[in-house]
C-alpha positions in Angstrom: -4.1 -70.0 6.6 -6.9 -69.1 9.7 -3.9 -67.2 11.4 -3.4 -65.0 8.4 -7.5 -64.7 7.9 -7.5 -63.6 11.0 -5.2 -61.1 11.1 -6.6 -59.3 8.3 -9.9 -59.2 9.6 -8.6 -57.8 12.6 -7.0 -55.0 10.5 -9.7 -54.2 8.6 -11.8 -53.4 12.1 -8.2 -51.2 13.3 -8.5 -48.9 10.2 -9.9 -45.6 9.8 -13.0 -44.7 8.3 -11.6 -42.4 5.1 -14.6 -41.7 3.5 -14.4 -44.8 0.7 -16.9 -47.1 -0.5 -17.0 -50.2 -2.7 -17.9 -48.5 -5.6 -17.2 -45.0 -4.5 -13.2 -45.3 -3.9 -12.9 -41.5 -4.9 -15.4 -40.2 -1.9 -13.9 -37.9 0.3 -15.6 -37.0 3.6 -16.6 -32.8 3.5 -17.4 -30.6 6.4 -18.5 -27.2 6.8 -16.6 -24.5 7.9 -16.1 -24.1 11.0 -17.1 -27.5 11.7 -15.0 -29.8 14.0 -13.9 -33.2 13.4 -11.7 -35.1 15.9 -10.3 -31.9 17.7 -9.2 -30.5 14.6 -10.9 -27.3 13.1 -11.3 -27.4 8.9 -9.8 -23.8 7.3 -12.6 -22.2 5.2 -9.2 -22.4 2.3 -8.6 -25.8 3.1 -12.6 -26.8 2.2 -12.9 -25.0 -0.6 -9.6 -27.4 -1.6 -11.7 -30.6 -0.8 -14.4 -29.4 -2.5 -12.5 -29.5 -5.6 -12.8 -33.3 -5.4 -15.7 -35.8 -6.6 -18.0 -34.8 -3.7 -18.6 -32.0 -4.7 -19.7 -33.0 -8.3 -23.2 -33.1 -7.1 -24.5 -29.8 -7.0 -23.7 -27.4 -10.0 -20.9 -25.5 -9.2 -19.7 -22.0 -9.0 -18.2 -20.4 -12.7 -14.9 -19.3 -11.4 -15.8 -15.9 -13.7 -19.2 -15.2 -11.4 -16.1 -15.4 -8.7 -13.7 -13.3 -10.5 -15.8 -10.8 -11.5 -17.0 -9.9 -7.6 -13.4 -9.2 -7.1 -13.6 -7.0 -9.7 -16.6 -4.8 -8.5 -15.2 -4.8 -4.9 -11.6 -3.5 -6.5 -13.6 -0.7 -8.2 -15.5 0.3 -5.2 -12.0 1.1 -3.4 -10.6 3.0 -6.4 -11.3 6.8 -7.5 -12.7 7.0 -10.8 -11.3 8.1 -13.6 -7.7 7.4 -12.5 -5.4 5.5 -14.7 -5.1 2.0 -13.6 -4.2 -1.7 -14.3 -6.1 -4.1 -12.4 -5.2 -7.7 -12.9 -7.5 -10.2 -10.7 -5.7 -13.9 -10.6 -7.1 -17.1 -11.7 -8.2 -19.5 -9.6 -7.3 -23.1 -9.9 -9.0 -24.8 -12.6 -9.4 -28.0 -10.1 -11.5 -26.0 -7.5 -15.1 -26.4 -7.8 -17.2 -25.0 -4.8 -21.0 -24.8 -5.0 -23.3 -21.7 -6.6 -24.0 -19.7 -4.7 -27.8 -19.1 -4.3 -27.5 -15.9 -1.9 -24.8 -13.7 -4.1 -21.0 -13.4 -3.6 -20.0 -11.3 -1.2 -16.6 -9.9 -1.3 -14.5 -8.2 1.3 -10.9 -7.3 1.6 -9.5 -9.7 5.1 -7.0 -7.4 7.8 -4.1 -6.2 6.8 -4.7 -5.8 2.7 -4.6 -2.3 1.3 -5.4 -1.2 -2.3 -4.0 0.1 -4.4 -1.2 -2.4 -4.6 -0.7 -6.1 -3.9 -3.4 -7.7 -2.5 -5.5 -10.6 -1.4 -9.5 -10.1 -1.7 -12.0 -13.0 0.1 -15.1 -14.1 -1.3 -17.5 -16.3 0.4 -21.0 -18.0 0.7 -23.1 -17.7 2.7 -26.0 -20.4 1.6 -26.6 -23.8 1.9 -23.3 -24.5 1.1 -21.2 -22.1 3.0 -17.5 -21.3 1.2 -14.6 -19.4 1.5 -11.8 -18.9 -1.2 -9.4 -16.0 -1.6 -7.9 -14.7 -4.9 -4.9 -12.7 -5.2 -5.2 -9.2 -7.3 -2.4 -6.3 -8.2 -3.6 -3.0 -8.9 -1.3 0.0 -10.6 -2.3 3.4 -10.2 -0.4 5.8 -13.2 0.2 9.2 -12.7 2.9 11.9 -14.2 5.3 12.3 -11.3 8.5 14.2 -10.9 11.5 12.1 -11.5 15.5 12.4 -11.5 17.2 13.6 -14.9 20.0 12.1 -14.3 22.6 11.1 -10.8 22.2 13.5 -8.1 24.1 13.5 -5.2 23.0 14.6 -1.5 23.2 18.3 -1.3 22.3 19.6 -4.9 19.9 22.4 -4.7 17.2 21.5 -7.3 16.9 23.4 -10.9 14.4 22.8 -13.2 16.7 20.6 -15.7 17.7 17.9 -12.9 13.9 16.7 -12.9 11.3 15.9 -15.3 7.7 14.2 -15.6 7.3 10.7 -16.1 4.6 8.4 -15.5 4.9 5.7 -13.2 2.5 3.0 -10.7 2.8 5.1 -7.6 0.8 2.4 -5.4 4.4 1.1 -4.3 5.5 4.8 -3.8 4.6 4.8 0.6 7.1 7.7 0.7 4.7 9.9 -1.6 5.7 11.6 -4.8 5.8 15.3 -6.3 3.7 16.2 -9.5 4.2 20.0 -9.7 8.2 20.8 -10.6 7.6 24.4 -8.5 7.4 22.3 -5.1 11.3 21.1 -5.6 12.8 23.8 -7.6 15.0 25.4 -5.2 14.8 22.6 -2.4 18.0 20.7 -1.6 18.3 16.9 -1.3 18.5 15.6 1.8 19.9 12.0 0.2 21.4 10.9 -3.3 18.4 10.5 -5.8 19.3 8.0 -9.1 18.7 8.6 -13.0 15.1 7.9 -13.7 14.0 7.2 -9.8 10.7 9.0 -8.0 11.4 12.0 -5.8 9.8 11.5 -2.7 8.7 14.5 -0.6 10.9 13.5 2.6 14.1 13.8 0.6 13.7 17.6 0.2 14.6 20.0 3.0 14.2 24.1 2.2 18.0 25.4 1.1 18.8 27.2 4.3 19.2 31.2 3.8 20.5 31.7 6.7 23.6 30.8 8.8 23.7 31.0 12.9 26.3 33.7 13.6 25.9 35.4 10.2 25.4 39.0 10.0 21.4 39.4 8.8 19.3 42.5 7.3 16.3 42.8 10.1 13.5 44.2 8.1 10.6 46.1 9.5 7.8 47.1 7.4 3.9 48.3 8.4 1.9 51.5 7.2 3.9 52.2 4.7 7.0 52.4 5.8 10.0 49.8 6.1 12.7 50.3 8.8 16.4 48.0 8.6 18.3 47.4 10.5 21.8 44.9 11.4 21.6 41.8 13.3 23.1 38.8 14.3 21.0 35.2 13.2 21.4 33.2 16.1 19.7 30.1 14.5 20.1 29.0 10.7 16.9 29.6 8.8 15.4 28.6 5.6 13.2 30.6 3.7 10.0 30.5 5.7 11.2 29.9 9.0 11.2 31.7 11.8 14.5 32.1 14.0 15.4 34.2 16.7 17.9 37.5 16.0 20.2 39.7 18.0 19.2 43.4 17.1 22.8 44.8 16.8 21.3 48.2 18.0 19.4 47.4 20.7 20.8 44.5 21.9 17.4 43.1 22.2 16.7 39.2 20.8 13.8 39.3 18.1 12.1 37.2 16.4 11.5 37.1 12.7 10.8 35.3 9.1 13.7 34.5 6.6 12.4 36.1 3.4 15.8 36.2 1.7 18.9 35.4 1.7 20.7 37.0 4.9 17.7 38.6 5.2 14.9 38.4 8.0 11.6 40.3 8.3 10.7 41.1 11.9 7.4 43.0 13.1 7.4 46.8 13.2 
């Protein structure tokens, strides 16, 4: 019996402080961020966590909406007005209870999160009682974009009945989107676009007007007058470009604008 009193005295001196009492055994020991304990440094996330616990019962703590609704004014800061949006800010844990704040909330969106989109937004303390907790928010932007009619493969030369306007979040849309049909009519797809999916501006290429080797119009206008002539297109062209032509005359290499189809306009 004095061997096994002993031995659990000399276990009770071997364990670790945790924090407990006799007549405390929820305490939980709480440091402040940054602060170290034993070598290891205590995430601001990870406090806010232990804070949820009985120690932090003491001080009247912070209404998750107060927290909530900073998110909210920081998400409208980083938004044009007027737009039409969703903005849906998530709930924080009901368990987490972190001290008011006496100094206001300040929020502030950490490296590497963008709105519009999916996002993370921090909000911290910076009283007595320092805190840190993040809360997760997803913001849709709406707009009327031009989408695909129906299946078109690579290669169709774009009417006005293969698109129409539809509206749709574009904050996932990094490729960009078209909103005025005039900007694709007559462009041809570079890649095949799906029923109902968003054109994106880096799938259109100009329809090309021009063929290397073809026999071209070389047209000369100024002051009046306009002057053609036959050449020979020694780039292709679309309509716009400029490409380099074999006067068929003169023998001479000029340079000009496709303006039509075979047809290039070259200074006077």
């Amino acid at each position: 019996m004095r061997a096994l009193i002993h031995r659990e005295a000399r276990a009770r001196r071997r364990a670790p402080d945790r924090g407990h009492r006799r007549g405390d055994p929820g305490a939980v020991a709480v440091f402040p961020a940054g602060v170290r304990r034993r070598g290891v440094k205590i995430p601001a996330w990870l406090l806010a966590l232990i804070l949820a616990g009985p120690a932090a019962a003491g001080p009247a703590a912070e209404p998750h909406d107060r927290i909530r609704a900073a998110v909210q004014v920081l998400v409208d800061r980083h938004l044009p007005p007027g737009r039409d949006r969703e903005v849906g800010v998530g709930r924080l844990d009901p368990r987490l209870r972190v001290p008011r704040c006496d100094r206001g909330l300040e929020a502030f969106l950490p490296a590497g999160s963008r709105l519009p989109g999916m996002a993370t937004v921090g909000v911290r303390c910076a009283g007595p009682h320092p805190w840190l907790v993040y809360v997760p928010v997803t913001v849709r932007l709406y707009e009327e974009v031009l989408v695909a009619r129906r299946n078109l493969p690579r290669g169709t030369r774009l009417e006005a009945d293969d698109l129409e306007l539809a509206r749709r979040d574009v904050a996932p849309l990094t490729g960009g989107y078209l909103r005025d049909p005039a900007a694709a009519r007559g462009k041809v797809l570079r890649r095949p676009v799906a029923l109902g999916q968003v054109l994106a501006p880096g799938w259109l290429k100009a329809e090309t007007l021009v063929r290397r080797g073809e026999r071209v119009t070389l047209l000369a206008r100024g002051g009046g007058m306009e002057v053609r002539m036959a050449g020979r297109a020694l780039r292709d062209g679309a309509e716009g470009e400029r490409i380099p032509v074999r006067n068929l005359s003169s023998r001479r290499v000029v340079e000009g604008q496709v303006v039509a189809r075979s047809t290039v306009e070259v200074p006077l």
